[in-house]
Every structure is written in C-alpha cells, then in structure tokens.
N, C-alpha and C positions, 0 to 999 in steps of 0.2 A: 481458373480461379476457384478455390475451396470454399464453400460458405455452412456456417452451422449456424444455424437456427433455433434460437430455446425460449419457450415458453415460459416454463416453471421449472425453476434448477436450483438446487443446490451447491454450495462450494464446495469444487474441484476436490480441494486436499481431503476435504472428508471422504468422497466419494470415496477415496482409494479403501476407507476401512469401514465405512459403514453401509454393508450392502441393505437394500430399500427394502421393508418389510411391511407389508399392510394388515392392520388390526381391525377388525368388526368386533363391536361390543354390542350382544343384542340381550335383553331378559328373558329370562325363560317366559312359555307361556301363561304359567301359573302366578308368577311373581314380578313386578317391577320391582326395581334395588335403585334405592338413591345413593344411598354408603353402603360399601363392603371393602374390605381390606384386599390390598390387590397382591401377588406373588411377590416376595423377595422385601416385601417392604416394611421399612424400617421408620419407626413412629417414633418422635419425639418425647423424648422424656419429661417428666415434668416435676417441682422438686421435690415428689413425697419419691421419687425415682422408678416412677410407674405411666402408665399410659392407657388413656380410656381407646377402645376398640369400639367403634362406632359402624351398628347395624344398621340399616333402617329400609324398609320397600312398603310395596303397598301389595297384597295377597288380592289378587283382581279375577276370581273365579270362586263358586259355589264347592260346599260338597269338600269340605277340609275341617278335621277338627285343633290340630297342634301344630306350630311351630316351632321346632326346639335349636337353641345357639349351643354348641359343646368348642373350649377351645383346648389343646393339647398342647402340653411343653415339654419337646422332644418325648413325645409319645404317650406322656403323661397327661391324663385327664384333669384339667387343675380350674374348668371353666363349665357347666352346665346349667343349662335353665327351656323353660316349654312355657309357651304362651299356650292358655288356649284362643281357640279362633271360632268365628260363627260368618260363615258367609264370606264378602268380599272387605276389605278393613286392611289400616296400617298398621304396623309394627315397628318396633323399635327393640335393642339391644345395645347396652353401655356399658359391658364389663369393663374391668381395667386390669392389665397384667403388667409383669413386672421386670424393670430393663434388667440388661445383662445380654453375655451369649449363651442366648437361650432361644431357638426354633422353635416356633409357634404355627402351629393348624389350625385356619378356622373355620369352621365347618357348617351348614345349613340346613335343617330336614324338616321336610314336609311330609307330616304324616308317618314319621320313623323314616324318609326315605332319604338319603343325601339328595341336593338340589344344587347347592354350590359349597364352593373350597379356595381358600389360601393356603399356599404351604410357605415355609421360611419365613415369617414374619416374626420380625424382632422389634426390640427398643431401646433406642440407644440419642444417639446425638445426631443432627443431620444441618452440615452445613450446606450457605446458600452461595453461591462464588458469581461475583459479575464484574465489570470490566471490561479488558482491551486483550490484545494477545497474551502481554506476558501474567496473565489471570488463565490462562490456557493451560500457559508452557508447553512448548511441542519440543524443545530443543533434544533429541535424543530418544524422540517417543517409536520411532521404529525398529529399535533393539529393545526396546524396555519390553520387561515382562511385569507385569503383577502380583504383588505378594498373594498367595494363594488360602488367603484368609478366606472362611466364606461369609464372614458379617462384615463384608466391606460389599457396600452397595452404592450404587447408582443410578438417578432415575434418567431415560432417553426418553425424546421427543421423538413419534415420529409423521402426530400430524398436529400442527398448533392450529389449525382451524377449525378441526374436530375435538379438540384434546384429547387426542389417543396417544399413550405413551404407556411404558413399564419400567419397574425397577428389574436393574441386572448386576452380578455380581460378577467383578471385573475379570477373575481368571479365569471364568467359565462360558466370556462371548467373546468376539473377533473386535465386537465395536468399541471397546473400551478404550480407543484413543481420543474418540469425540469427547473423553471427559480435560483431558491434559494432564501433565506429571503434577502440577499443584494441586491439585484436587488428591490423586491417587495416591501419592507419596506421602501427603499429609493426614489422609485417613488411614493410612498403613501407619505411619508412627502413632498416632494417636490411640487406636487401636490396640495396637501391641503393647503401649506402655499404663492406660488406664483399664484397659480392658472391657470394652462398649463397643457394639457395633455403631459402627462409623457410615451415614450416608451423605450422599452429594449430589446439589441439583445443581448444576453449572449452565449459567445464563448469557456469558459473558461475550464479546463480538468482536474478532479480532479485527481492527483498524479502526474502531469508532470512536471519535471524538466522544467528550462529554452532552454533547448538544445531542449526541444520535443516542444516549442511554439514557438522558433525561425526556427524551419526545414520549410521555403518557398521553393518551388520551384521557380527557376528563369524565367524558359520558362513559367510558368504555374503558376504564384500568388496564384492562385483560386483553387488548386489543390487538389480536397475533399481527396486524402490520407493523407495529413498531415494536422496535429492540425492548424497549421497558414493558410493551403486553405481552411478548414472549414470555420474559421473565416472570408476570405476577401467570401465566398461565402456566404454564410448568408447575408452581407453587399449589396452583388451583385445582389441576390434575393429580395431584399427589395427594390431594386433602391436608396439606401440612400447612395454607398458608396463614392460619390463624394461629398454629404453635411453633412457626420458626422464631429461633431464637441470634440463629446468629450467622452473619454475614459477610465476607470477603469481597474485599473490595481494591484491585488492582488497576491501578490507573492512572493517566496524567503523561502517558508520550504523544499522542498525536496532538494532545493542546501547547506540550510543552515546545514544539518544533514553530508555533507563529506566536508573534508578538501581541495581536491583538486577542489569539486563543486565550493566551496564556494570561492577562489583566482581565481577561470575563471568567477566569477560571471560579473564582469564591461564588462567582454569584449563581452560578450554571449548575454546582456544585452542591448549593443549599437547596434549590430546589427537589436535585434528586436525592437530598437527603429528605427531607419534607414529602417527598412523596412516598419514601420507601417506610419510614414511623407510620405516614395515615394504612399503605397498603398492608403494612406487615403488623397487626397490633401489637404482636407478645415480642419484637427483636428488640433483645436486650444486649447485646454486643456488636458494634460496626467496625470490623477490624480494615483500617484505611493503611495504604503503605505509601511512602515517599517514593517516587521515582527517581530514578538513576540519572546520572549527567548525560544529556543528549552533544549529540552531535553539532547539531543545526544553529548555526550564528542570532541566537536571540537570547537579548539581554535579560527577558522579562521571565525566563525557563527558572529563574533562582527566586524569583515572586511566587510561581505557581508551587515550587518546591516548598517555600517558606510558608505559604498556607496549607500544603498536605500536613510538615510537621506540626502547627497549631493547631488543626483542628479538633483536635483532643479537647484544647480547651474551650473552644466556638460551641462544639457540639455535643450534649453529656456518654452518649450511647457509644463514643467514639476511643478505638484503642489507636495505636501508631507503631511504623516500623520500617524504618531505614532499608532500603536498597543500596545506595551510594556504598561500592567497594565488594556488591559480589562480586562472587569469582564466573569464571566462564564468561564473562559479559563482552558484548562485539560492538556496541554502541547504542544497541535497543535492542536485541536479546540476548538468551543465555543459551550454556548448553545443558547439558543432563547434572553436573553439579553443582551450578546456577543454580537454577529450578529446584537440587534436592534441599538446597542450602537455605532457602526463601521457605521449605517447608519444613525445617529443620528449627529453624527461629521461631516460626508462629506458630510451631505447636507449643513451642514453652512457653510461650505468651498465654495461649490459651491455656496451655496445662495450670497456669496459676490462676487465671479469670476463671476458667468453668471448672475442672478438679481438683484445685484447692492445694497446688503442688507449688508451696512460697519456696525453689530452692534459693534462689535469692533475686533481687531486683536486678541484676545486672544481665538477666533476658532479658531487658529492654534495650532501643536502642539509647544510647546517652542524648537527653537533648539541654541545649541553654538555657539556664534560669533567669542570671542575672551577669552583666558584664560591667565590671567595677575597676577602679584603682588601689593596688595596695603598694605603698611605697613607690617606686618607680616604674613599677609593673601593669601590667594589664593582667588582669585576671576574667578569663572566662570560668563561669559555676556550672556545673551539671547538677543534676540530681542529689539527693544525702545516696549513700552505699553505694555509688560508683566510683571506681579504681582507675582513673582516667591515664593514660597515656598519651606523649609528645614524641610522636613516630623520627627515627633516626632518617637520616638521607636515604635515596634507594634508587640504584643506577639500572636503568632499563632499557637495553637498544644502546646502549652507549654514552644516553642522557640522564642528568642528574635530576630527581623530584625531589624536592626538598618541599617539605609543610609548608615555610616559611612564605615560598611564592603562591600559595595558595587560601591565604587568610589577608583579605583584603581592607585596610582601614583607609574609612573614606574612599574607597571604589579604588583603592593603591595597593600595587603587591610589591611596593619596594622598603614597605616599614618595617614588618617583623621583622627583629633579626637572630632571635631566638627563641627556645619555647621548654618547657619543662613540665612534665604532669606532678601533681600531690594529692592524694587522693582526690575529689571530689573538682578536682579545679587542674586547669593549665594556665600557667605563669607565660607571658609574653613580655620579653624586651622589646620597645621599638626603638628608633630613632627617626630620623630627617621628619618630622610632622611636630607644629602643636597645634593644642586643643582638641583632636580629633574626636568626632560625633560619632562613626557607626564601625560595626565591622559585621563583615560579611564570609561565612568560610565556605570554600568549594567554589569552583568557577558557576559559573550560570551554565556553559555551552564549554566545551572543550575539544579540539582537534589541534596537531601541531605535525611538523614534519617528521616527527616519528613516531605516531600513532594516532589513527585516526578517529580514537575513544580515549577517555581520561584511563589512566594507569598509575597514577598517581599512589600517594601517600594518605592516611586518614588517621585522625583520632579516636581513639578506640577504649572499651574498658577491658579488665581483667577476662570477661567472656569472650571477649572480640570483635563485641557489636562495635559497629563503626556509628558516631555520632550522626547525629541527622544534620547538613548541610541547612544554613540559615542564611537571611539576605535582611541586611542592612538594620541589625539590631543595635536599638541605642545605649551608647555608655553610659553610668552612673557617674555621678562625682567630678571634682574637679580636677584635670588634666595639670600632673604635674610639669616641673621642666624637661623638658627631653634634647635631649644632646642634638642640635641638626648641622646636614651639610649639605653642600649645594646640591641641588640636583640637576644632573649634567646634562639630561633629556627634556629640560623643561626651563630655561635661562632665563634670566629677567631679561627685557627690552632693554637698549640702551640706543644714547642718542644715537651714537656712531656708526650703530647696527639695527636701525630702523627695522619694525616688523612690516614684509611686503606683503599686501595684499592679493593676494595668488588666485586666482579660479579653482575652483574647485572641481576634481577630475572624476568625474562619474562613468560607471563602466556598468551596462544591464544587461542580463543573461535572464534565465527561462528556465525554472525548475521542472523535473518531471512531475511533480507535483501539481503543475500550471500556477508557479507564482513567477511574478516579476520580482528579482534579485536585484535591489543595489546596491552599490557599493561605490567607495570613494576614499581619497586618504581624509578620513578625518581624523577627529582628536576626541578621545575617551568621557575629558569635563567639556567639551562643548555642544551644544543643543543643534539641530539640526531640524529644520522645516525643512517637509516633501512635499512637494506640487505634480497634482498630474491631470491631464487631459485627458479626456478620449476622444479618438475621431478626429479630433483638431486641437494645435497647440494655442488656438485661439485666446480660447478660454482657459485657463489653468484655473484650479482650487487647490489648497490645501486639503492633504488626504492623511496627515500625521507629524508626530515631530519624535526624535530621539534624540538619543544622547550615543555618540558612538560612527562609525563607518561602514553600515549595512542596515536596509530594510527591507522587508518581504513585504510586498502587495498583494494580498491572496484575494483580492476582489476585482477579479478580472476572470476573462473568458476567451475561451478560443474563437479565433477567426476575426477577430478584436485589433484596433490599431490605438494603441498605448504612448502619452508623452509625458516623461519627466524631470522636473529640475529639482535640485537640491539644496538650500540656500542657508548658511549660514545665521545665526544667531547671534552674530559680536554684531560690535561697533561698527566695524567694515565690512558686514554683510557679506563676504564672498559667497560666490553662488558659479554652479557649474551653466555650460551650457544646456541649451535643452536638446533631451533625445530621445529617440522614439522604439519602439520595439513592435512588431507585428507576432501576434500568436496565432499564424498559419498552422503547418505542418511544421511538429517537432519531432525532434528524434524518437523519445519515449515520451510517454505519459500514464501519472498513475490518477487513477480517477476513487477520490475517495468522498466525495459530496455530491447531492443530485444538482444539476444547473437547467436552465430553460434549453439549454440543446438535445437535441435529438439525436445528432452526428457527433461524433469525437473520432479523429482519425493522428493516426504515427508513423513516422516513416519507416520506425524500426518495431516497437513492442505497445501494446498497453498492458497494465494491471489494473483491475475493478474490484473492489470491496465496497462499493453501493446496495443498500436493497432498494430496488425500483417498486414503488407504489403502483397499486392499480390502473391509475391512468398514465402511467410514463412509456415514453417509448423511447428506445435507444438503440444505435447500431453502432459497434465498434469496427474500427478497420485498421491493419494495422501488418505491415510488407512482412515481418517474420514470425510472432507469436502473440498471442493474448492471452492471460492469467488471469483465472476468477478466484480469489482470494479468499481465506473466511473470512466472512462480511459480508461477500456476495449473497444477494436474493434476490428474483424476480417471480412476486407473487404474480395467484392467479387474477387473471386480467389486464397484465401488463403486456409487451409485446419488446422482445429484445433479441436481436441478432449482433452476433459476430463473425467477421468473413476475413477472410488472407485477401491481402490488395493492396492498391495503392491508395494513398492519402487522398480523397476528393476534395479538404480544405483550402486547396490553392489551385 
C-alpha cells in the first residue's frame, strides 16, 4: 500500500505552474521602511488621474545628515526632494505621479548613497477578482500565451501568513496561470483599447460555496485562515486596500447545485457584500455576473439566478451581466472562448463605467422591466435602446429548441406559442391558460437525452448579449381572453374514470458529492413533504417540502444509516414507502465541506477542495486516485493524509 502524507500543501493544479519561491524582507540597518513601492507595481489611479507614492521608515542610527526621495519616468528625473536629518527620526515622502504607460524608478539615498529602489512601477487601474472557479477560468490556460504587454501586471501570494508576495508581469514569469484567462484576457483588452496599465489581484477559490467566501473573521479581517482573509490580505500586502476601486465578482455554481444553498443564497450574499464596502473603503464598482444553467435537478437554481440579476438594484455599487448562452460551455465550465467571451463583455461594461466609452447600452445584458398586456399579447419590456430579438427554431443533435418551450407561464411550457421581438419588447401569443400571474424564462436546471447542458435558444439584442434569465416575474394588467384547449396531459377527473390513489414510487441513490438523491414520479403543481430519520425509522421528522419529483439531502454524513418517506400534499395524501440508504463505502466521493469526520474513504476515487483549519485532521483513502483540487488547503497545524487502499468504512 502507497501512503503520502502532507502537512502543508497547496493544490495540486497549481503546483504544476507555480514553482515555491521563498521571500525574506528584512531593512537595511540604517533604515526601517513601513511604505516603499515594491517592483512591478502598479498604483491605483485616482480621479485628478495621478497617484500619491507613499514613503515612509524611521532612520534608526546616529551620524546622518540627508535623506533624499528622486522618482524617474523612464529615465527621466520628474521627482526630487532631501530631507534633512539629525540623529535617529521618522520620515516620510508623498509625491504623486502620473498614470499612463509610463515606468517609474523610485529611488532612496542616504547621505547621496542609494539605499533602496523600485523599478517598473506604474499607475494605472487594478482590478480585484474573487469567486469560484469560473472567476479563474482555466479552460485552455496550458496553450495560452500572454499578450506581451509589459504594463499588465499581477500581484502573487506566496506566503499569506507573513504577507510576502510580489507583483509580476505575465509574459516575463512561468507562474502566470495562477491568475486565470479572466483576469489576463481582460487586462489585455482593456489595456490595449484605453491605454493604462492594467493590474490584478485574484482572490478567488475554486469550489467554494458562498458560505466559504463569506467566512471573515471579525477580530481579524485579514485572517489568512479563511478565503475572505486571504483576500483582504493580498489587498493589504499591495498597499492598494484603501484605493481599490473595483471588483469582479464570479459566482453562484456550487449554491446553485442544492436546493436549500440556493434559498440562503440573498442572505449569504449580502453579507459579503457588507463586508467587502466596510473592508474596501473607496470600491466604487462591484461587477456581479449571473450564472449559467446548471445541470443538477434543483428547482430553486432559477431564484438564486433571479437574485444575481436584481441585485443591481438591491445593492447601489452593483453592475450585472449574463452568462446564460456563452459559448464553449460543458454545463459548469468553459473553454478558451468561453472565458475570452466573458472578458470580452466586461470590458465594455467597464469601458463605459470607468473610461467613459457610452458606445451604446446594448453592452449590457438585456434584463426585464415590466411584463404587461398589450391587446392580446404578452409583452415582455427590456431596457429603452435595446434591439431585442425572438430567436428562430434551432435543430441540434437532431432535436428541435424552440424559445417557446423555454418561457414558462405559471411554472407551464406548453403556453407560448409564438414570439416576435420590436424594439425594446418581445410580443408573446399564448394560448390554453387564463388569467396567468408569472412568467419565468430559461429552465432552473436543464439536462435531457441529447445533451447533458442547456444548448438551447436565447433572446438577445442587436450586440448579442443574451438576456438575463428571470424566475417568476409578475404580470401587469388584466389578462385578456385567450383562446384555450384541453390539455391532454393533465384531464379533468370524471365520475367514470375515478382518480386512484396510487403510492408513491421513491427511488434513493448517493451522489459523489455525499447527498442523498430522491426521486419519485411526481407532478410539477404538487407540494411534496420529506420525512427522514436517522439511525431508526422510528422517529421520522420533517426535513422539507417541494414542488416537483427530486430532493437533495445534503445534511447527512458518511458512515450514517438514512430513512425516507415522501408524502403527498393533496386530499389523498399518497405517500411512498419508507426507505433507507446506508453511506458506507461509495464509489466516488467529492469532498467540498469540512464535517466532524476524520476518515472519508471510496471505493474507487476522491476529490478534495476543503481548506482544513488548524485543528482538523483528516485522512483520505480511496482503491485508485485522490485529487486535491484548487480549494484544497491544509494550513500549518493541521495534520492530513492520503493513502491508496481500501475503504475502512464498512
């Protein structure tokens, strides 16, 4: 049997491109330095379109008379001044220079002697990126090269418990994957078309719920154990965290995969907006983006979607912008046009927020204002100066997508039954419904037998942005007559054909994920109570209710024996038998939460994207492979093994 043993690791993927480099920052002996501008680094502009350079130490030795600040812009002397000095004393130095691509020296002499130096430092813009994976984007990052600009920069961590890190300019280090193609693509357009150097501190964690980016601590902001003291530490390290301005923010799959993630989504959400205003004083831009249609059977993925798009207006600092209909996409990532495409859009976003480039509103994605009746029509409203579009049919694999089945009134996709754009608005005929209250466009979840991501159709404007996907917006007005006919899938009762009250068939399975999966034939408009036990079917409780034929239990644990019934919400109550599942030894398992166990064992693989806290201990085991994912951490103090073997859970 193979066993590898780790302490303190890093994830795996990284490893492959960022080999370990250790930094010693020590003062000279003449000088402490509390500020000095570090190599490569690029200062936030501010709007006279300048930036103060901030000196400052304390001169801790006898027998000195001058200290003089000189700063050079590309070779040119455009900064000088000399303190004099008496004995041991502090110092300080606040010029300010002026953004652009323009290379900047700054320099320190004791006595006429140089003592210390920056070279490359610029002023320009520096975004702040955090998030989930697709805030990374890897898809295609080991053929990508970097545009060979040299005022594209980026700051690396490479110890957040010291905070030692440097800025590095992407075509000139090996490590520039650890930033992702979102970052680098997007400071390459931006760049090239305003002309400002461009930097990037990317904080973002790939696999983490919102609950693992909101964990600050209070006493300690900065707190390098969790994913949000990372983040305000990187900031703190670069001296930028009092002038960042503006922030990317990609997010919203791993909550949007559970039922109950996805209903705590607003609330999980505001807090780490609230913490990021008190931590970041001057962010004046939070650019939030709508997640894409997940895979995963949960009805509540088109609530969490429906609050990314509102929160523009929830939250003032907040811009928006559609994913729903890149290209590249597998069902939760992209590839390299994915990813260029997502930075292709929010640079124009930004180019009209921060460079003042109005080329028109239709770089936004379209979203809903108001949904009305005009004559016999429904009328969905976007925006004033979008050029909206009602996509044609489009046959893929051999099946037809038609919009129509994809705009749901009343939780129905059998109403529309046609659609027409006019500027600002799409015109809908429906039929078989009256009175109808909501409508809803884009599935919540979508998989079908030939394709196991949405491929669908989308409404779009004259740019291409594809609307932003909404859940359960109410109509205006009063619902005129609309023509109806039976619906063949759904009969009234009749005497002669009595409705039988039938059991209800529940079938439970075991995600790698370790959730219990049910499922049952139910029915769309009817409510469904879950009962479950542990240990014994003695005692059942209610653990939830939905509307629909599948629920995920994500509160549950390995080595655990599980009981549940499903019970009907009509008149006749039907209700399945009760059944039980054990979470021994599973096939696979991906571990993306810390739990009271110690042991997690597979029969076949695990995956791990936990960072394990100082007091955790953990040992994986698992017959063919184990994958540390980014996410993975196991700071110092913790104690973690992984070993080739068999499952000891049963």
């Amino acid at each position: 049997m193979r066993k590898i043993t780790v302490f303190n690791t890093i994830p795996r993927f990284l490893t492959a491109f960022l080999p370990i480099f250790f930094v010693w920052y020590a003062a000279s002996a003449q000088i402490a330095y509390q500020k000095f501008p570090q190599n490569n680094q690029i200062f936030q502009r501010n709007d006279q379109n300048e930036a103060e350079v901030s000196v400052k130490g304390f001169l801790n030795e006898n027998g000195h008379s001058s200290i003089t600040l000189k700063i050079f812009q590309d070779d040119n002397l455009v900064y000088e001044n000399t303190l004099s000095v008496a004995g041991t004393m502090p110092f300080e130095f606040s010029p300010t220079i002026r953004a652009g691509k323009y290379n900047y020296a700054v320099k320190l002499y004791l006595d006429g002697n140089e003592v210390k130096s920056a070279s490359k430092v610029a002023v320009g813009d520096v975004f702040l990126i955090y998030g989930q994976s697709n805030a990374l984007g890897y898809g295609g990052i080991n053929e990508y090269r970097p545009a060979r600009d040299p005022f594209l920069r980026y700051y690396v961590m490479y110890d957040f418990n010291n905070g030692n890190g440097e800025w590095l300019v992407p075509f000139e280090t090996s490590q520039w994957p650890g930033t992702g193609l979102i970052a680098l693509e997007l400071q390459r357009m931006l760049s090239e078309k305003y002309n400002y150097p461009i930097g990037v501190i990317v904080g973002a964690v790939g696999g983490a719920a919102i609950r693992g980016l909101n964990d600050r601590d209070a006493q300690n902001p900065a707190n390098p154990g969790t994913n949000y003291g990372k983040l305000i530490t990187q900031t703190n390290a670069t001296g930028l965290r009092e002038q960042i301005k503006y922030l990317i923010f990609r997010h919203g799959e791993s909550d949007g995969f559970y039922f109950g993630d996805s209903e705590a989504y607003p609330e999980q959400f505001t807090k780490l907006y609230n913490y990021l205003i008190a931590d970041l004083p001057n962010l004046r831009r939070f650019y939030n983006t709508q997640a894409n249609i997940l895979t995963e059977a949960n009805q509540k993925a088109g609530f969490l979607r429906d609050f990314q798009r509102r929160s523009k207006y929830l939250y003032p600092k907040i811009s928006t912008l559609s994913t729903v209909g890149t290209s590249g996409y597998d069902g939760l990532h992209y590839n390299f046009g994915g990813y260029q495409q997502t930075s292709l859009e929010l640079s124009r976003i930004i180019g009209r927020e921060v460079y003042g480039n109005y080329e028109s509103p239709e770089v936004y994605s379209p979203d809903i204002q108001k949904i009305f009746w005009e004559g016999n029509r429904l009328v969905l409203e976007f925006e004033q100066g979008m050029q909206m579009t009602y996509p044609q049919d489009l046959t893929v694999n051999g099946v037809v997508r038609s919009m129509k089945d994809y705009i749901y009134i009343d939780g129905r996709n059998d109403v529309v039954q046609s659609g027409e754009g006019v500027g600002n608005k799409i015109y809908l005929t429906l039929a078989n419904i009256s009175n109808p209250k909501f409508v809803s466009y884009l599935p919540s979840w979508f998989a079908d037998n030939s394709s196991p991501f949405y491929n669908g159709v989308h409404l779009k404007n004259s740019y291409g942005m594809r609307a932003f996907s909404f859940d359960n917006v109410e109509i205006g007005g009063q619902a005129p007559q609309i023509p109806t006919t039976p619906v063949i899938n759904n009969p009234e009762p009749k005497p002669d054909n009595p409705v039988v009250s039938a059991n209800i068939d529940l079938t439970i399975t075991v995600t790698d994920e370790m959730m219990v999966k049910l499922t049952w034939n139910g029915n769309p408009q009817t409510k469904y109570r879950i009962q479950k036990g542990t240990g014994t079917s003695a005692s059942m409780f209610e653990v939830g209710t939905i509307y629909g034929d599948n629920y995920y239990d994500t509160q549950v644990e390995q080595n655990a024996h599980y009981f549940y019934k499903v019970i009907a919400d009509t008149p006749q109550a039907e209700q399945s038998t009760i059944k039980d599942v054990w979470l021994k030894c599973l096939d696979s398992v991906m571990v993306k939460t810390l739990t009271a166990l110690n042991y997690i064992g597979a029969n076949t693989s695990i995956t791990a994207m936990v960072a394990l806290n100082s007091a955790k201990q953990l040992t994986l085991e698992a017959n063919k492979f184990i994958d540390l994912t980014p996410g993975f951490d196991a700071v110092h103090g913790s104690y973690f093994s992984a070993q080739i073997g068999g499952c000891k859970n049963d």
